[in-house]
GUKE-49340 format. One record per residue (C-alpha): residue number from 0; x, y, z. Coordinates in steps of 0.5 Angstrom, whole numbers, plus 500, padded with zeros to 3 digits. Last residue first. Example, Ala and Ser with C-alpha at 12.3 -4.5 7.8 and 13.67 -1.06 7.14 Angstrom:
<ketis>
+-----+-----+-----+-----+
: num :  xx :  yy :  zz :
+-----+-----+-----+-----+
:   1 : 527 : 498 : 514 :
:   0 : 525 : 491 : 516 :
+-----+-----+-----+-----+
</ketis>
This chain:
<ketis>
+-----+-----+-----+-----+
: num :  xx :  yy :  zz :
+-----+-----+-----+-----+
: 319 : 528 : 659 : 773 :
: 318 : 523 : 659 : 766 :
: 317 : 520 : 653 : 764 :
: 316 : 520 : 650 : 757 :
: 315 : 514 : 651 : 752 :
: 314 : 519 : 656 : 748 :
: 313 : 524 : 651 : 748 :
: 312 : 520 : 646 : 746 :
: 311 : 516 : 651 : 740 :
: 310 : 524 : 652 : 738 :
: 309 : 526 : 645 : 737 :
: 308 : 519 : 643 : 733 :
: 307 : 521 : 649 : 728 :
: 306 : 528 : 647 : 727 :
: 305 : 525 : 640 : 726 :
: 304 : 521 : 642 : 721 :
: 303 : 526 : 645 : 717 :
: 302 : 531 : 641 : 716 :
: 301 : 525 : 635 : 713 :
: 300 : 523 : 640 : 707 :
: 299 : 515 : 643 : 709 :
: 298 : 509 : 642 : 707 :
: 297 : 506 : 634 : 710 :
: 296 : 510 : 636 : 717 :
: 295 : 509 : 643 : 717 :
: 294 : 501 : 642 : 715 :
: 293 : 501 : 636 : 720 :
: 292 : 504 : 641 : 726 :
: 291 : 500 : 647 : 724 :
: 290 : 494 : 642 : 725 :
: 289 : 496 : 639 : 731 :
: 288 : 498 : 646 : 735 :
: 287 : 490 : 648 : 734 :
: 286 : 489 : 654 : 728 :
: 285 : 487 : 660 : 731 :
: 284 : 480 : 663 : 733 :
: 283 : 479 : 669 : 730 :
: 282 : 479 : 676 : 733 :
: 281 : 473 : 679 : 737 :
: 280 : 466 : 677 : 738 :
: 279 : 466 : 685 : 734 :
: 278 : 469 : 681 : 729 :
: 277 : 476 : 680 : 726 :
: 276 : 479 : 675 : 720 :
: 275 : 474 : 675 : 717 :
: 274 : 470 : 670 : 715 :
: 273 : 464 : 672 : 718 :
: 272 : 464 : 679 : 716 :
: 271 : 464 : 676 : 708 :
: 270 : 459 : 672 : 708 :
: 269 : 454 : 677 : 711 :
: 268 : 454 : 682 : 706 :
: 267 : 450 : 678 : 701 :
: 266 : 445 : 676 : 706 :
: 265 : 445 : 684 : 708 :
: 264 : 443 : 684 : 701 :
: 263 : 437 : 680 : 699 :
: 262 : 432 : 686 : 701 :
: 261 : 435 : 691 : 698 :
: 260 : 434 : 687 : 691 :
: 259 : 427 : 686 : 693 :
: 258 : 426 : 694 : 694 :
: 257 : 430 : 695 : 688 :
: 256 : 426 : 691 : 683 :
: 255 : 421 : 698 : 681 :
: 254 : 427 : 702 : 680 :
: 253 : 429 : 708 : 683 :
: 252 : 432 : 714 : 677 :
: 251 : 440 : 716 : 679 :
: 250 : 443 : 721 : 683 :
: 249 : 449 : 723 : 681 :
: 248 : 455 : 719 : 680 :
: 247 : 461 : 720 : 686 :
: 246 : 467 : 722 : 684 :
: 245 : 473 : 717 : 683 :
: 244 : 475 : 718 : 676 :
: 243 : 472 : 724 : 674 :
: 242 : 476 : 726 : 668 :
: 241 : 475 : 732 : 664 :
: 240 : 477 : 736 : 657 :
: 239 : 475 : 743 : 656 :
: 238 : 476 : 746 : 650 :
: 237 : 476 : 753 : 647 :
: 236 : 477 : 757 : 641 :
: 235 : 480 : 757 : 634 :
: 234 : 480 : 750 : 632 :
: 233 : 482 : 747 : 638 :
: 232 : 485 : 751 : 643 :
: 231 : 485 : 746 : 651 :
: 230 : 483 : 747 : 658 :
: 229 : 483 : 743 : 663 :
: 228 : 479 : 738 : 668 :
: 227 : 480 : 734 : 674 :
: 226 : 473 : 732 : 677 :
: 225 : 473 : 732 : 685 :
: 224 : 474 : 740 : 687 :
: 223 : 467 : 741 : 686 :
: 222 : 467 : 748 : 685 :
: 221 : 473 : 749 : 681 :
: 220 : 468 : 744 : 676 :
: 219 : 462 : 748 : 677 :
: 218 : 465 : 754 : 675 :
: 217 : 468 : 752 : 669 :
: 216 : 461 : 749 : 666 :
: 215 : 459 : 755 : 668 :
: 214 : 464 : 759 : 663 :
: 213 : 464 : 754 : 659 :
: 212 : 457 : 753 : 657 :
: 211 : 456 : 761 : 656 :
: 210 : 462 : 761 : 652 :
: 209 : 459 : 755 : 647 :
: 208 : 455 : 760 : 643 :
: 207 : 450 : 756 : 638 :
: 206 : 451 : 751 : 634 :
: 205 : 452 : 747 : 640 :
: 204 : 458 : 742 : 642 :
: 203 : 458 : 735 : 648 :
: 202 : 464 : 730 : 645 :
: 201 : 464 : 723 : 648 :
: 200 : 468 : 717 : 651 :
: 199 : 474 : 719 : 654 :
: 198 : 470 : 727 : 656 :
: 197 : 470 : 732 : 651 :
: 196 : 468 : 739 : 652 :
: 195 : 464 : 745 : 649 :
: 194 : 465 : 744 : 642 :
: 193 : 462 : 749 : 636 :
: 192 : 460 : 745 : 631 :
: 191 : 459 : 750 : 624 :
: 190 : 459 : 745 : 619 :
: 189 : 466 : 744 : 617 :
: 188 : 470 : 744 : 623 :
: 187 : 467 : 742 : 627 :
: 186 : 462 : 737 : 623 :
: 185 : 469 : 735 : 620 :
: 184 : 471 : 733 : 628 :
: 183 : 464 : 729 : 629 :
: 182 : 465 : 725 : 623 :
: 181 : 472 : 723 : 622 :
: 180 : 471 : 721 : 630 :
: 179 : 465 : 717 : 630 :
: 178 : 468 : 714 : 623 :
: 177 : 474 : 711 : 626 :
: 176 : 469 : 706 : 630 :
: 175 : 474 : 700 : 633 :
: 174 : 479 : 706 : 636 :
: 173 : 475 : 710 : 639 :
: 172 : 475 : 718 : 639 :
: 171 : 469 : 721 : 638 :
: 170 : 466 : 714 : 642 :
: 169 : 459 : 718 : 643 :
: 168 : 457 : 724 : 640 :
: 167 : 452 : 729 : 645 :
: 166 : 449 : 735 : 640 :
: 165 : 447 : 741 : 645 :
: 164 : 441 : 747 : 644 :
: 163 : 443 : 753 : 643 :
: 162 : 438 : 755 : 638 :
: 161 : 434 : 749 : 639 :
: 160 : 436 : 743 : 636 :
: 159 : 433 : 739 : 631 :
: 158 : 437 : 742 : 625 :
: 157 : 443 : 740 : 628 :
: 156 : 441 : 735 : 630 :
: 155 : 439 : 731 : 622 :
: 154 : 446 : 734 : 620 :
: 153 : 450 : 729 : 625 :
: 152 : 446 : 724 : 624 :
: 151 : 448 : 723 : 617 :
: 150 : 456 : 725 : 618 :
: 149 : 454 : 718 : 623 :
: 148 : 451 : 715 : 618 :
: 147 : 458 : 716 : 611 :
: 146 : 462 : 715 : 617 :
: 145 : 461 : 708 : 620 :
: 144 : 459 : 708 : 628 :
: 143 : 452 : 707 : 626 :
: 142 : 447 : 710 : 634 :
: 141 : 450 : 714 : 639 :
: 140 : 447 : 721 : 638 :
: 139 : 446 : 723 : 645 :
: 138 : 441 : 730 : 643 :
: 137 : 439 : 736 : 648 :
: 136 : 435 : 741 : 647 :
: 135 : 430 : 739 : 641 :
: 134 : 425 : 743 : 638 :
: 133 : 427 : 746 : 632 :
: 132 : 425 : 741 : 627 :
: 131 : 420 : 738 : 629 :
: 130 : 422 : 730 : 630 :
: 129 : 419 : 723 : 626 :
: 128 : 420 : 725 : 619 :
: 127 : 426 : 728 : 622 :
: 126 : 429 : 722 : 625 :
: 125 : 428 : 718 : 619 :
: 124 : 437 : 717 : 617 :
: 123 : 436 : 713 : 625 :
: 122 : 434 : 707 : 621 :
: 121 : 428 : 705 : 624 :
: 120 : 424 : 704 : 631 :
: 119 : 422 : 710 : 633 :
: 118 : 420 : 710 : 640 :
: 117 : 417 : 715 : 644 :
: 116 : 420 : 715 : 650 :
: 115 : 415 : 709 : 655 :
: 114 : 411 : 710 : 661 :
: 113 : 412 : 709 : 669 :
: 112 : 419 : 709 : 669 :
: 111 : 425 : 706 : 672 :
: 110 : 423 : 698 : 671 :
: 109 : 419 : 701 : 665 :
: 108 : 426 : 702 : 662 :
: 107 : 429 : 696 : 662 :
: 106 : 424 : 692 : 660 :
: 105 : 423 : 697 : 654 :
: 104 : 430 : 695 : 652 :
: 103 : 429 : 688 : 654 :
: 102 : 422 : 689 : 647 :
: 101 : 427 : 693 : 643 :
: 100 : 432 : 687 : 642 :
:  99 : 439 : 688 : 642 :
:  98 : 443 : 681 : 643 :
:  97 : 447 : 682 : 636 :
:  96 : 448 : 689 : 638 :
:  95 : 456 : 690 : 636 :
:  94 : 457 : 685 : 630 :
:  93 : 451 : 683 : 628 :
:  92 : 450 : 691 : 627 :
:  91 : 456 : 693 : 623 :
:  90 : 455 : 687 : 618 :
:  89 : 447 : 690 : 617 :
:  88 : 450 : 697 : 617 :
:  87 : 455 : 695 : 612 :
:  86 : 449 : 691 : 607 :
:  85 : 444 : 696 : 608 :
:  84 : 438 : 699 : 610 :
:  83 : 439 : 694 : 617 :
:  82 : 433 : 689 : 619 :
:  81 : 430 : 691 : 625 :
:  80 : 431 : 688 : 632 :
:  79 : 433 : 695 : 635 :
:  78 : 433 : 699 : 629 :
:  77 : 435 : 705 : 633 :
:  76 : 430 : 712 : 635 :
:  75 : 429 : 714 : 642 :
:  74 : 423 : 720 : 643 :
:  73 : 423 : 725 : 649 :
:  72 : 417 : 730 : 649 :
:  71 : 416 : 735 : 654 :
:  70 : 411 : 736 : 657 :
:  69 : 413 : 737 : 665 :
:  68 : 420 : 736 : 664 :
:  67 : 425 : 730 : 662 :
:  66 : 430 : 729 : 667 :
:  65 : 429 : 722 : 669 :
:  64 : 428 : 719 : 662 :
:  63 : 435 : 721 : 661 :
:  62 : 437 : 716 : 666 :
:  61 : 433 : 711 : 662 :
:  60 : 436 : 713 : 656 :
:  59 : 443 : 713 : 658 :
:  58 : 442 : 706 : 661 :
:  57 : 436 : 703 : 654 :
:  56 : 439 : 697 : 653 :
:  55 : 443 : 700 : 645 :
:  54 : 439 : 706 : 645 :
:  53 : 441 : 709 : 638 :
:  52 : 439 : 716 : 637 :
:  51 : 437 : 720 : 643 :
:  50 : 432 : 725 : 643 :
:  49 : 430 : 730 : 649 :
:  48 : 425 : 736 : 648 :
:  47 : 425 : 744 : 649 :
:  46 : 424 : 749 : 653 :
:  45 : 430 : 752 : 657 :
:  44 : 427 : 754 : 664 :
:  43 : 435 : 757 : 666 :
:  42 : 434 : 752 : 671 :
:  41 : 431 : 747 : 667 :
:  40 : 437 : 748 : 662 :
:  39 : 442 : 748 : 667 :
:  38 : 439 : 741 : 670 :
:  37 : 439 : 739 : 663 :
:  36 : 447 : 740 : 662 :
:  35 : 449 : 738 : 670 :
:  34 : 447 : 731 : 669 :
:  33 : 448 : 730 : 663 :
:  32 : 455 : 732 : 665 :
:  31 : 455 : 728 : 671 :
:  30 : 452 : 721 : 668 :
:  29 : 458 : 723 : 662 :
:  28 : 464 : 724 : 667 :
:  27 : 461 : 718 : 672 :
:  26 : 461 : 712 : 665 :
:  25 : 455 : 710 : 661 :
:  24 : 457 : 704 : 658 :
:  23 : 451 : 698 : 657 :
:  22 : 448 : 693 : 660 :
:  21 : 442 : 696 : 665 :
:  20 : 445 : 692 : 671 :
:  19 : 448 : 699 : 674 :
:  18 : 442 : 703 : 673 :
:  17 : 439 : 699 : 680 :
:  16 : 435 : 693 : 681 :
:  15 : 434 : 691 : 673 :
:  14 : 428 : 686 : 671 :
:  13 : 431 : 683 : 664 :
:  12 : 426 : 680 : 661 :
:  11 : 426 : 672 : 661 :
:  10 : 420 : 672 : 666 :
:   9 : 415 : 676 : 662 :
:   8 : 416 : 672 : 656 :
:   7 : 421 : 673 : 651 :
:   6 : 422 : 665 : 650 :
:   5 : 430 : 665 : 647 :
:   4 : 431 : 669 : 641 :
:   3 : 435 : 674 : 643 :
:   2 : 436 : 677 : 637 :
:   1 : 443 : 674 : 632 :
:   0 : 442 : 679 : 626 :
+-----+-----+-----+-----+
</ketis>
């Protein structure tokens, strides 16, 4: 596998002002779903830990950090610059993550927080080595997309959860990882996962009672009036699949770098408002007669050049 093998030094280590230069896809629907998932349970004093199974840099797992409470526990398990157990994973991980390093994701979120999850660096089949069975609230599985891991990882969860604990897949439905998705709905209907909602790239179920989920769930959506969602049947029982496509991103971890970056954006921003077209100085100057004459001259066919210059004369002559 290709790391990053350039100087790992301090001053070649990512230093992200804001979540959105962590690389990485965490879109709006699922930043507002984790969101409203863990704050619920916090609010409902819900105990238990967070685990996230394939970190990739580290975006999801830095938002996660935020909402982890008083004495809990939130532990990232991926391979990051480890050898592959297998000859398949391996090709699978040179493909998608051939930068992936654990020391950049370790960069990226000690920028956001002053400690470090519990880091299992290893295959994800180890997680029950390093995880209480039982104490898990919330867990993202995103680590292989091959079938055989992923229907793996998904068994490992549903004994770490709490009693109505909520398993995250991400990419259920996309093209290029087939697996996810045979995986993930074999688990629903086969293992007893009880689906939730989906958004484009990911499935939120429990093993316990998802009426509860949906019906606040449900309530919050008719609230906020800006995230488009409805309600499907799927395996005997209720869906909800939702878009947030233009809603605000809730609140997001402060990073360290984040003073100097501000500091530099009222020189980006500057640039822009000198070349437009108005100003508080007012509008801006137009071209002088010479040059429109040149660029008429130099562009335009003959014929019309002069039907131009006949009109400004007649335009400049004296009225009377």
């Amino acid at each position: 596998m290709t790391a990053l093998t350039a100087d790992q030094s301090a001053e070649h280590l990512p230093r992200p002002a804001r979540l959105s230069d962590v690389k990485g896809w965490f879109f709006t629907a699922d930043q507002l779903l984790f969101d409203w998932f863990l704050s619920r349970q916090r609010d409902r004093s819900e105990a238990g830990d967070l685990l996230e199974l394939g970190a990739y840099m580290g975006k999801s797992a830095i938002f996660l950090g935020a909402r982890l409470g008083a004495g809990e526990r939130f532990t990232v398990c991926d391979l990051f610059d480890s050898p592959a157990g297998d000859a398949s994973n391996s090709q699978e991980m040179a493909k998608s993550y051939a930068t992936l390093t654990r020391r950049a994701f370790e960069a990226n979120y000690r920028a956001f927080h002053d400690e470090l999850p519990v880091i299992v660096q290893g295959l994800s089949s180890v997680i029950r080595e390093h995880v209480a069975d039982r104490s898990v609230r919330f867990a993202h599985i995103d680590a292989s997309h091959l079938y055989e891991h992923v229907a793996g990882d998904i068994l490992a969860v549903r004994e770490l959860l709490t009693e109505g604990g909520v398993v995250v897949m991400d990419d259920f439905r996309a093209e290029h990882c087939p697996g996810v998705a045979a995986a993930t709905w074999q688990a629903v209907t086969s293992h007893g996962l009880r689906p939730i909602c989906i958004t484009g790239t990911k499935f939120y179920g429990t093993w316990g009672d998802p009426g509860p989920y949906q019906d606040a769930l449900l309530e919050w959506l008719t609230a906020r009036g800006d995230v488009w969602h409805e309600i499907q049947q799927v395996n005997g029982g209720p869906l909800i699949r939702l878009s947030a496509k233009g809603a605000k991103e809730p609140a997001h971890p402060v990073s360290r770098y984040a003073s100097s970056a501000a500091a530099r954006t009222p020189e980006r921003a500057a640039a822009p408002e000198r070349s437009s077209k108005t100003s508080a100085a007012g509008p801006a100057p137009r071209p002088e007669r010479g040059v429109l004459r040149r660029v008429a001259r130099d562009v335009l066919p003959p014929v019309v050049t002069r039907a131009i210059v006949r009109a400004r004369k007649r335009s400049a002559a004296p009225r009377g």
